[in-house]
C-alpha positions as CSV (number, residue, x, y, z in Angstrom):
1,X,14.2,-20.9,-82.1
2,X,16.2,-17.6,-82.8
3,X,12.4,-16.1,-83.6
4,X,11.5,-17.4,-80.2
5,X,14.7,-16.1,-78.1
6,X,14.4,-12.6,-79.6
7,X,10.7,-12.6,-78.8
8,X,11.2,-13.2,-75.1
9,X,14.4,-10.9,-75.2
10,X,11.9,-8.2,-76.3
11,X,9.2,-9.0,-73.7
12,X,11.8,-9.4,-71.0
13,X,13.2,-5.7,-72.0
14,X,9.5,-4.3,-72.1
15,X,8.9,-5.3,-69.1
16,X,12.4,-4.3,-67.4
17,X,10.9,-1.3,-69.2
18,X,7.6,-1.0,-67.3
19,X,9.0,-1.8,-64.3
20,X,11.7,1.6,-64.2
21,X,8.7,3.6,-66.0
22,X,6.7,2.8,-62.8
23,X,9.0,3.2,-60.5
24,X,10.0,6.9,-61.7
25,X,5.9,7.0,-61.7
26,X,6.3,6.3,-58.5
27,X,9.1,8.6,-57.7
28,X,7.1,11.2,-59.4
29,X,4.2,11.1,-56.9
30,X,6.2,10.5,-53.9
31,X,8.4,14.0,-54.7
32,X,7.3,15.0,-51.5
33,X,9.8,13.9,-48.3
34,X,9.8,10.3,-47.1
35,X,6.6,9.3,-48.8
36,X,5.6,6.3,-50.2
37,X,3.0,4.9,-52.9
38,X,2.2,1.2,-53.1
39,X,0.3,-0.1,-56.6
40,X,-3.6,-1.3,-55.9
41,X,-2.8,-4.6,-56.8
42,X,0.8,-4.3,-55.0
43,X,1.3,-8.2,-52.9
44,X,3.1,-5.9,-50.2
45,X,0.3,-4.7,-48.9
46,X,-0.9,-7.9,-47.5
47,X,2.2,-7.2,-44.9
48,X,0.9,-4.0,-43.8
49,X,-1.1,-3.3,-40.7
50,X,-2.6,-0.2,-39.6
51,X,-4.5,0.8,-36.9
52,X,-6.5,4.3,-35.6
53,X,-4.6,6.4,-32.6
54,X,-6.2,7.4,-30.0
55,X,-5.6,9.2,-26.6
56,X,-5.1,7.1,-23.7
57,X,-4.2,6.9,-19.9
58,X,-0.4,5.9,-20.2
59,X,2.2,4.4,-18.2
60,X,4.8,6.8,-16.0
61,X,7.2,4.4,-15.4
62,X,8.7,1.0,-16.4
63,X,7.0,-1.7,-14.7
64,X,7.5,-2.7,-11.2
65,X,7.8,-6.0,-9.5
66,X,5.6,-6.9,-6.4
67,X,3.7,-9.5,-4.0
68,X,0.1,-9.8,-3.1
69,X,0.2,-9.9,0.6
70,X,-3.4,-10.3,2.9
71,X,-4.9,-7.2,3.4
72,X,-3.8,-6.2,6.9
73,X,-6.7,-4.0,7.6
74,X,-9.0,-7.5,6.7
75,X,-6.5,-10.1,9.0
76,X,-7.1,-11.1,12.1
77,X,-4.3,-13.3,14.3
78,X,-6.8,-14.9,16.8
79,X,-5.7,-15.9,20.4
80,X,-7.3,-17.3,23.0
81,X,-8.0,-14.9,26.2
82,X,-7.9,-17.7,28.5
83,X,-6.0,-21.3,29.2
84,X,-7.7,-24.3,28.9
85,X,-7.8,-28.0,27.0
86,X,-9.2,-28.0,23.4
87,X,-12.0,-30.3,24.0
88,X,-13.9,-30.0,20.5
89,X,-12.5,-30.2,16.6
90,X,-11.1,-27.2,15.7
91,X,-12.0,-25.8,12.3
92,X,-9.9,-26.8,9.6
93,X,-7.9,-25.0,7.3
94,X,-9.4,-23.3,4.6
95,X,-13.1,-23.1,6.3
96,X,-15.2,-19.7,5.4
97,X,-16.6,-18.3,8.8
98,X,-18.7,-15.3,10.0
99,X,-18.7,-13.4,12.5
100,X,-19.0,-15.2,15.5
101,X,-18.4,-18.4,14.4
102,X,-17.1,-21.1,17.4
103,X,-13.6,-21.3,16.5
104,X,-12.8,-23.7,19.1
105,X,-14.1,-25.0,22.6
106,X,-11.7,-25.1,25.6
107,X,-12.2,-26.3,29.2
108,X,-10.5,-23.6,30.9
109,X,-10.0,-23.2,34.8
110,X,-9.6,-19.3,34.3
111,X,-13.5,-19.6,32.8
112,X,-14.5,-21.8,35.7
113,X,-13.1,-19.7,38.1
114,X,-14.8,-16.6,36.3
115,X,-18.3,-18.5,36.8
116,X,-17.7,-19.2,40.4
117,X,-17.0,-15.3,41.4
118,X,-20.0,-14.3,39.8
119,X,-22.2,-16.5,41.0
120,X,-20.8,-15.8,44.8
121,X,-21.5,-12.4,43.9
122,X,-24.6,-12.8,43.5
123,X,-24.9,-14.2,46.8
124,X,-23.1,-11.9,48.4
125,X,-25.3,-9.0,46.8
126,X,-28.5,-11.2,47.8
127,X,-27.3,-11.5,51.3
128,X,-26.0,-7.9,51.4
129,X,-29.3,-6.7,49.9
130,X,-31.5,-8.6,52.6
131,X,-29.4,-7.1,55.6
132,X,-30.0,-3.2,54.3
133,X,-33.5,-4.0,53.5
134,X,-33.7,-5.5,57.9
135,X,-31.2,-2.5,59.1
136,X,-33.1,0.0,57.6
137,X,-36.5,-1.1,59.0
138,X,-34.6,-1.2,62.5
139,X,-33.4,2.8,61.6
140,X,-37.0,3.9,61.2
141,X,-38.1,2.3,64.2
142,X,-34.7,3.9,66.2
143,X,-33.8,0.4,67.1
144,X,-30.1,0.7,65.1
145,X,-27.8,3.7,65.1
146,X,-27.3,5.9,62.1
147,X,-23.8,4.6,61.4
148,X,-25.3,0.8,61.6
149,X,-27.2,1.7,58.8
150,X,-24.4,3.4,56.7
151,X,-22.5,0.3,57.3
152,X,-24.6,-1.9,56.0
153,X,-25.3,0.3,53.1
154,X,-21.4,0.5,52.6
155,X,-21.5,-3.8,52.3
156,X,-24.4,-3.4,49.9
157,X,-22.3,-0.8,47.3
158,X,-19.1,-3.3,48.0
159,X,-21.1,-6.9,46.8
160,X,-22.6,-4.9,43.7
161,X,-19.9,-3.3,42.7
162,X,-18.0,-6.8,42.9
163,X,-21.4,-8.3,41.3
164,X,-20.6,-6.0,38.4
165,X,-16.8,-6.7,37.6
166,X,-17.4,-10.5,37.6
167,X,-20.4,-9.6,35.2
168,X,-18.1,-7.3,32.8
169,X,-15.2,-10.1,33.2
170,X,-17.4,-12.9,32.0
171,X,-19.1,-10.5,29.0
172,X,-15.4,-9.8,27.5
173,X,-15.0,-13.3,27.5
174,X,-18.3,-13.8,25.9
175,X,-19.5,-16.3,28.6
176,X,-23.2,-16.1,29.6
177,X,-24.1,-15.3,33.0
178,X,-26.1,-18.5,33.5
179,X,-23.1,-20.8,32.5
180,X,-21.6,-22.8,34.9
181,X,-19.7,-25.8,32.9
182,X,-16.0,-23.8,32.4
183,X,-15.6,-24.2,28.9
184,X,-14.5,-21.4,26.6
185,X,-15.8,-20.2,23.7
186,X,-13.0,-19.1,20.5
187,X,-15.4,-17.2,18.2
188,X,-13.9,-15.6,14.7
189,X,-14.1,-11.8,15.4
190,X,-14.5,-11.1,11.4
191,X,-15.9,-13.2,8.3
192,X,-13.5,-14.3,6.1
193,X,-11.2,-17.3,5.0
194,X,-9.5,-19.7,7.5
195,X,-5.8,-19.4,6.0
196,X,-3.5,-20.7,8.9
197,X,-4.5,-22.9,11.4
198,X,-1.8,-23.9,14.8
199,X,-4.1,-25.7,17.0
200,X,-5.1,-29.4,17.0
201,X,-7.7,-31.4,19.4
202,X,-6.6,-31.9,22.8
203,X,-3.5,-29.2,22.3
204,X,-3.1,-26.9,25.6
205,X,-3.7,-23.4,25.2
206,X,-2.4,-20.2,26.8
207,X,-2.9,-16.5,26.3
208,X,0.7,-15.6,26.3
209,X,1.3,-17.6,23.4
210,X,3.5,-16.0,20.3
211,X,1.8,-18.3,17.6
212,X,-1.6,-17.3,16.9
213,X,-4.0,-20.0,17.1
214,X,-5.9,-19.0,13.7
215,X,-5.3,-16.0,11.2
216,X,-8.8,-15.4,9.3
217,X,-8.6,-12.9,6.3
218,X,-11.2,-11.8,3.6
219,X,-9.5,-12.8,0.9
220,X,-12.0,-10.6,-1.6
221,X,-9.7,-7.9,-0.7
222,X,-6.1,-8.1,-1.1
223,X,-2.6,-6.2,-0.9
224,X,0.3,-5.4,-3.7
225,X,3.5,-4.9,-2.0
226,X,6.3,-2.9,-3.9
227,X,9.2,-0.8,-3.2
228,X,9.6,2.3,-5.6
229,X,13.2,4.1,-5.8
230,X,13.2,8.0,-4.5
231,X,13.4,9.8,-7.9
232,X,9.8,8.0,-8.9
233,X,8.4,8.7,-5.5
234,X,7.2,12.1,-7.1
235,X,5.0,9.8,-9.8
236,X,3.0,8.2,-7.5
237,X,0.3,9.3,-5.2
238,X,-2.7,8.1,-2.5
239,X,-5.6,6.7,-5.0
240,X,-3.9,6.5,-8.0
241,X,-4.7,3.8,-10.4
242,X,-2.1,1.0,-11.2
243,X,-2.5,-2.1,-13.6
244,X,-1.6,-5.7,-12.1
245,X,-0.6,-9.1,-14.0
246,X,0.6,-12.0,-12.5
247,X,2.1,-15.0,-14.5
248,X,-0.9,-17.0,-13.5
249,X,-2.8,-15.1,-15.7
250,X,-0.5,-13.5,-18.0
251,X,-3.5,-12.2,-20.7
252,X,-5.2,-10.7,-17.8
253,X,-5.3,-7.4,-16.1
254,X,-6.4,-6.3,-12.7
255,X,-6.6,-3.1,-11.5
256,X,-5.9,-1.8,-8.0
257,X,-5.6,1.9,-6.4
258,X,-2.3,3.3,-4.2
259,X,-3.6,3.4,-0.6
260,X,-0.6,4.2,1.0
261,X,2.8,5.4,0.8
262,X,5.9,4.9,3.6
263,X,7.2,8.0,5.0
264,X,10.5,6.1,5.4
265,X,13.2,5.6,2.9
266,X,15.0,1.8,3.1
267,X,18.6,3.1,2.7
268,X,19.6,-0.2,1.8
269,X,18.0,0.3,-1.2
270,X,17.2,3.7,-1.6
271,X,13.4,2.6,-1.9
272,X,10.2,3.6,-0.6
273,X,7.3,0.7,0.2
274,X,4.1,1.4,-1.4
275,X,0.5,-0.5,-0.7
276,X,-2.2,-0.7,-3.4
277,X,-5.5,-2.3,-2.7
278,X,-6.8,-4.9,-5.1
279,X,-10.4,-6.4,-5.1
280,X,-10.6,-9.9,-5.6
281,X,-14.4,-10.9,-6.0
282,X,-13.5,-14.8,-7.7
283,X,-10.4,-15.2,-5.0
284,X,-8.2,-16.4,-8.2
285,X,-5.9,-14.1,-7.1
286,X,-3.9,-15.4,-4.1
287,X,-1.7,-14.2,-1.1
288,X,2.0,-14.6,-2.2
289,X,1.6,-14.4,-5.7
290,X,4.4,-12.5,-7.4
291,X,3.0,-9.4,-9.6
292,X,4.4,-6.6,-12.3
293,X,3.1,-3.5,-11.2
294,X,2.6,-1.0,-13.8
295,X,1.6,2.9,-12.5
296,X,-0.7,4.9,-14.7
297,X,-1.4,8.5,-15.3
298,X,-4.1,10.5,-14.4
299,X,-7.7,10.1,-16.2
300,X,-7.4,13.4,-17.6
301,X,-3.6,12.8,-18.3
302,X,-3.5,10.8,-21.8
303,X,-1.1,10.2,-24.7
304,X,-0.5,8.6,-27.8
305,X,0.7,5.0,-26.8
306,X,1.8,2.9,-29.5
307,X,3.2,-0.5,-30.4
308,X,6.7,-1.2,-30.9
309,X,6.4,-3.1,-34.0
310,X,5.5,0.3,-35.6
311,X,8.5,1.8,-35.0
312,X,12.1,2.0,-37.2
313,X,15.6,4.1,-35.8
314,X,17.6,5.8,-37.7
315,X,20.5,8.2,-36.9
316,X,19.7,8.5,-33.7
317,X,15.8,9.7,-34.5
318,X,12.8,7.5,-34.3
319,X,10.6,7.3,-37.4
320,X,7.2,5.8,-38.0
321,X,5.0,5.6,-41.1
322,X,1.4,6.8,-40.9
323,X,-1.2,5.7,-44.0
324,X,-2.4,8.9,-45.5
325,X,-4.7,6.9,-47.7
326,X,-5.6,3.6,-49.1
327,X,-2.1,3.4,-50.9
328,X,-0.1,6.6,-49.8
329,X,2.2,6.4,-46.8
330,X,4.0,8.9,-45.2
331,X,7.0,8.7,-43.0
332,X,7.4,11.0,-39.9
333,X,9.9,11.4,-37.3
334,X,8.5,11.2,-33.5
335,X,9.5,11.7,-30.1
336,X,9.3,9.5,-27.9
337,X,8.3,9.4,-23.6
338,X,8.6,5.9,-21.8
339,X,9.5,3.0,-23.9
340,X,8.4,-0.2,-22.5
341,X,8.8,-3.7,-23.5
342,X,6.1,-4.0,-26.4
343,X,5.0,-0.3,-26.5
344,X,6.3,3.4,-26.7
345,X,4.5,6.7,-25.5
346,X,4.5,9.3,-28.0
347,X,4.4,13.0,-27.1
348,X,5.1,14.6,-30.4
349,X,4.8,13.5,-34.2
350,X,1.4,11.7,-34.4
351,X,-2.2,12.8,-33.9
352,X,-4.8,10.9,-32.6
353,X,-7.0,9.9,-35.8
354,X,-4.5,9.0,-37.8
355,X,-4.0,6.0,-39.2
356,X,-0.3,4.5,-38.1
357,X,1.4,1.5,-39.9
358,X,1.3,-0.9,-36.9
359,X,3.5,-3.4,-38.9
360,X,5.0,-3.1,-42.1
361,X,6.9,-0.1,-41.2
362,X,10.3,-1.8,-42.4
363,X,9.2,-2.7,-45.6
364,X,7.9,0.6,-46.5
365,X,10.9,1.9,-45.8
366,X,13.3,-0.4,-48.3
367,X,10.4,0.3,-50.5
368,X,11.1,4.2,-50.2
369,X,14.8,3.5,-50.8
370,X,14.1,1.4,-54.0
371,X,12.1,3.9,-55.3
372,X,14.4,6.7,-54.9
373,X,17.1,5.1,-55.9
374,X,14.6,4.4,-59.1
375,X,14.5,8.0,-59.9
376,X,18.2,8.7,-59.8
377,X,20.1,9.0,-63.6
């Protein structure tokens, strides 16, 4: 038994041996600043990430909260020229229509009343037309004075121009000529989405109504609402590019373009109310949905933008480690633009190319301090 204690006492000391002889080793290679060599076989690497930098469009400001909104430019609030009865079904909620779909049938008395000028009108202009035509024969053969026939002329440019206002009333209420039953026509003025709906059958309808009787919007195309404060107004600009998410889809991200920016500050709230448009081809996206907003820079404006979880603080200066090599890491201070929630721009310490230590970065640095402290007498 004593044979076997001082046996293990002497491999325990050898190793306690190896261990400090690699560790100076280790010191030894690392003598330049803040670097950092991990054995081949070293477990701790399994904890290290990396990943390649590379330049990138990057975010000018924290993200901003928003709302989609219908595009206004692609609404329509649809009243009814005329008052009448809804004699038909209207369409329901929800219903995709085209351009000149029937909305709605009314009998109206203002549409009946429309038909019955034109059509007397026309009789007037017939009749007018006929006594010209006689007055003018009885000129030629000097049986009627001059101002007989001017007269009569005079009647004939009175019925036809009365001929043509009922004609031009009628066509902006897109009533044919030949009609003659009084009901009314509603037709959508636009192709898009039914989305609000204030009529039912039988309900009485008038044109001075303050409730629209359908809104009809293409909801491919929608709106991001958001108010940015007056120091940021300088960051943004018409056709910019921003990046959308919305907690419906929080993995996803849709991209929109600034479209227009209020020349009017909200002194409430010392904000200004910018539009962006947003395509929505699969109409997943929808009207009211609350959305984070985030503005980006230029195309030809790019950065260094890197996670987070890569970065360590310490008096006051950011540090990261960057992997030099399959086992050689190096630490380096960086400065740092816009730090965001998961993510930090960089604008001076890294390259793009280099390898950065995405996660890990911690370990590597108690590492460093074991190791130095290692060397020390």
């Amino acid at each position: 038994m004593l044979v076997a204690v001082l046996i293990t006492a002497c491999n325990a000391t050898a190793e306690d041996t190896k261990v400090q002889q690699t560790d100076k080793l280790q010191a030894t290679q690392a003598k330049a600043a803040d670097e950092v060599y991990l054995p081949a076989d070293s477990p701790k690497k399994a904890y290290i990430k990396t990943a390649t930098l590379g330049l990138s469009q990057y975010p000018l400001l924290e993200p901003l909260a928003g709302k989609l909104s219908y595009s206004e430019s692609l609404t329509s609030q649809i009243r009814s020229s005329v008052a009448g009865r809804v004699i038909n079904k209207p369409v329901a909620l929800g219903t995709p229509v085209q351009t000149g779909t029937m909305l709605l049938e009314l009998n109206s008395p203002d549409v009946a009343d429309a038909e019955a000028d034109f059509s007397k009108a026309q009789a007037d202009v017939m009749l007018a037309s006929k006594a010209f035509n006689r007055i003018q024969e009885l000129y030629v053969g000097k049986a009627v004075s001059r101002r007989e026939l001017e007269q009569s002329q005079d009647d004939l440019s009175r019925s036809s121009s009365e001929l043509q206002r009922t004609q031009n009333r009628l066509k902006n209420l897109h009533i044919n000529a030949g009609q003659s039953d009084g009901h009314f026509a509603l037709r959508s003025p636009m192709h898009g989405i039914v989305v609000e709906r204030n009529v039912t059958p039988g309900s009485e309808v008038r044109p001075d109504s303050d409730t629209p009787l359908f809104v009809i919007s293409d909801l491919k195309h929608l709106t991001v609402l958001m108010a940015v404060f007056e120091v940021n107004v300088s960051k943004i600009k018409l056709a910019q590019k921003v990046s959308i998410t919305v907690p419906a889809y929080p993995n996803e991200v849709f991209h929109g373009t600034v479209h227009y920016i209020s020349q009017i500050i909200d002194e409430n709230t010392r904000t200004i109310q910018v539009r962006c448009d947003l395509p929505n081809p699969d109409s997943r996206l929808m009207p009211g949905m609350y959305a984070t907003i985030t503005i980006e820079s230029d195309p030809d404006e790019q950065a260094i933008v890197i996670p987070l979880t890569a970065i360590f603080t310490e008096d006051n200066t950011d540090y990261v480690f960057v992997s030099l090599d399959e086992n050689h890491y190096q630490q380096r201070p960086v400065k740092l633009g816009l730090r965001l929630k998961d993510r930090a721009v960089i604008f001076q310490g890294l390259q793009a190319g280099e390898q950065l230590v995405t996660e890990g970065a911690l370990m590597l640095r108690v590492e460093e301090e074991r190791v130095t402290d290692a060397s020390k007498p």
